[in-house]
N, C-alpha and C positions, 0 to 999 in steps of 0.2 A: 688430548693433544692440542685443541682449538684454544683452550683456556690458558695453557704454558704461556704463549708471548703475553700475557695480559697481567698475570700473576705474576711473572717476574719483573717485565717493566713496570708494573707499580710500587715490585718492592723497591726497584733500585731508586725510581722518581724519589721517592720516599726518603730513602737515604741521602739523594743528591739531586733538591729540585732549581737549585740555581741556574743550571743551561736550559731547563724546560719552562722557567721564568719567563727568561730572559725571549723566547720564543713567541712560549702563550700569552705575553702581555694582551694586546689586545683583539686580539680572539678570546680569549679567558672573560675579559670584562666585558668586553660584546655579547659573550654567551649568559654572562650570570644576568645581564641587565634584561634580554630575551626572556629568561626563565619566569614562570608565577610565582616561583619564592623569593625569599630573600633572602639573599648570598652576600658574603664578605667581597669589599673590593680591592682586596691584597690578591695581586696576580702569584705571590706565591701561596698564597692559603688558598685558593682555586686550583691551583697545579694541585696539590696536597691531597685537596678533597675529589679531585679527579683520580688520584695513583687510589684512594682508598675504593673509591667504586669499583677502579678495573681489577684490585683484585678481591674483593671482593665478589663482583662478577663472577671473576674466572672462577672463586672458590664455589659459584655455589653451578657452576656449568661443571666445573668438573666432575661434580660428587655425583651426575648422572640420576638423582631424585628427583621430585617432584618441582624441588627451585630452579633446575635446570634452561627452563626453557624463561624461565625471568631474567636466570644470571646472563646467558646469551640478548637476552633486550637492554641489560644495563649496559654490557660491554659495547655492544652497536652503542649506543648514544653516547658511551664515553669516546668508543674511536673517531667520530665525526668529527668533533674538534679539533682532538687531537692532529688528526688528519692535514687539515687547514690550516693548524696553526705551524706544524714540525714539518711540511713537504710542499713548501709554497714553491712549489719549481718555475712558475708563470713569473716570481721578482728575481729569479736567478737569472746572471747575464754569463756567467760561466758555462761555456757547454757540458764540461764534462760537472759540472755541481747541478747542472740542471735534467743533464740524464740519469745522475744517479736519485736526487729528488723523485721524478720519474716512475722508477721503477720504485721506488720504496709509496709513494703515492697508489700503483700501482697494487702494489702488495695489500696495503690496508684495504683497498676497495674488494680485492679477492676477499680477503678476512671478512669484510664485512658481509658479504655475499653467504659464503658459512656462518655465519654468526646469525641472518635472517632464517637460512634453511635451519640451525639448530633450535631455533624460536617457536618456529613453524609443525617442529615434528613432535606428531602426538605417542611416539613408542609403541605403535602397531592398533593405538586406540583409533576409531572414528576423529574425525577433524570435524572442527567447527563449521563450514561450510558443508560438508558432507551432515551431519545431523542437523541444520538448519533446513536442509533440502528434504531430507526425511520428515518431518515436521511438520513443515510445510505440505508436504502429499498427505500428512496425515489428515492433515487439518481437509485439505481441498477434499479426501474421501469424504469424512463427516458430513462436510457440505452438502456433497452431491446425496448421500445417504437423507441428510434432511429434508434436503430442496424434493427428491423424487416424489415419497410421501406427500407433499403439500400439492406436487401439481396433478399429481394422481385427484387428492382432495376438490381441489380447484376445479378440474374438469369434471370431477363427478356432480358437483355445487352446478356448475355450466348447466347442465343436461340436466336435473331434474330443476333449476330455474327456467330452463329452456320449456319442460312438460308443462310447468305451474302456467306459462305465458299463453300455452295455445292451450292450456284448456281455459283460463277466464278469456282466451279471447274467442272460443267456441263458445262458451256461456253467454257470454257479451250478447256474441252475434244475434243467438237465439231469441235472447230476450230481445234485442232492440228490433228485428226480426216480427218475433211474435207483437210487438208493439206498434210498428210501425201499421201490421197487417188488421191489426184490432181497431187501429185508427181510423183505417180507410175502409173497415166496416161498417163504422159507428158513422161516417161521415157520409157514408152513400145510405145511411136510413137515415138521415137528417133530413138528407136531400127527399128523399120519397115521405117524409113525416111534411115537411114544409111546401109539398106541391099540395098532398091531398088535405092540409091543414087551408080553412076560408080563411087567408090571412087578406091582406089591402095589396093591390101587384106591387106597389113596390118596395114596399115590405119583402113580400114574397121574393121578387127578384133578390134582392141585398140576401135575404138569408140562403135564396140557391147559391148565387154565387158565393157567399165565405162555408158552404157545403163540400160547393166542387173542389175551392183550392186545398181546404182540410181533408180533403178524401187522394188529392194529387200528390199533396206533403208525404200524408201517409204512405200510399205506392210508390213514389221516390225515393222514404227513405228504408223500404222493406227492399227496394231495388239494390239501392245502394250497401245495405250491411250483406244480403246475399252475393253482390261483388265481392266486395274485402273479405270475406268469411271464403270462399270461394279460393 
């Protein structure tokens, strides 16, 4: 029913494009100049190749298959012109030529409106919108399915980096620990080798003293990694 006014007004255009010429002058050549092809600039061989698309169109919206919702896209782009160029009611200074314009303006825009919902409609299939949205949640599950596993991974990587850290830095300690305290062993029998050793006093003196401060270093730093370790 939507394809009738389109298949018949193309045939008739066809028949008798003289008064839709004389119309579409320029709108027609406006239109073709617009387009990325390349179009003839005979405003009646434009009309011509307009009457062929709408019914053409209309033929393949009406047969209700799979062309249908094309045929309904061709007929919209061929009405739009048409539209502008046959119902310029805004140059009308007649009232009553400008109300009927008008309403025939008015009509095509209705048509058009059918013409997009007939474009539009998938025959009880999913729509394009609607399976891009499914899709999409698809895709976001996988996601979330892969990301979980990894930060599952992640945190387990965390926690035994975390174990590897306090144990060298219990190792650490121990050792620097044990070192520190073997220093300041080694440093107070210095001290006791260099009193009961006959050295010259001030010999003697200089070696107690770099005795004491190596035996101090040592408890300092036996001091100090028992804090941090601590």
């Amino acid at each position: 029913m939507l394809a009738t006014v389109f298949i018949t007004g193309g045939i008739d255009t066809l028949r008798n494009p003289g008064p839709r010429t004389d119309l579409a002058a320029d709108v027609a050549t406006a239109t073709a100049d617009a387009l990325p092809i390349d179009l003839p600039d005979d405003p009646e061989t434009l009309v011509k190749l307009d009457a062929i698309a709408k019914v053409a169109g209309g033929a393949m919206l009406a047969s209700g298959g799979r062309t249908a919702r094309l045929g309904a896209v061709i007929c919209a782009a061929s009405l739009v012109p048409t539209t502008i160029a046959g119902h310029r009611f805004w140059d009308e200074d007649d009232p009553a030529k400008r109300a009927a314009q008008q309403i025939h303006f008015a009509k095509n825009v209705s048509l058009l409106g059918g013409l997009l919902i007939a474009a539009l409609d998938t025959g009880g299939r999913p729509s394009v919108p609607w399976r891009a949205k499914r899709r999409a949640a698809k895709v976001h599950a996988k996601v979330g399915q892969l990301h979980a596993p990894a930060t599952t991974s992640a945190v387990d990587l965390a926690g035994r980096a975390g174990k590897v850290t306090d144990r060298l830095h219990d190792t650490l300690g121990d050792r620097l620990g044990e070192l520190g305290e073997d220093l300041s062993h080694r440093a107070e029998g210095l001290v006791r080798r260099v009193a009961d050793a006959d050295l010259p006093e001030r010999v003697a003196d200089r070696a107690g003293d770099a005795a004491h401060h190596l035996a101090a270093f040592g408890s300092d730093l036996s001091g100090r990694v028992a804090e941090r370790v601590g």
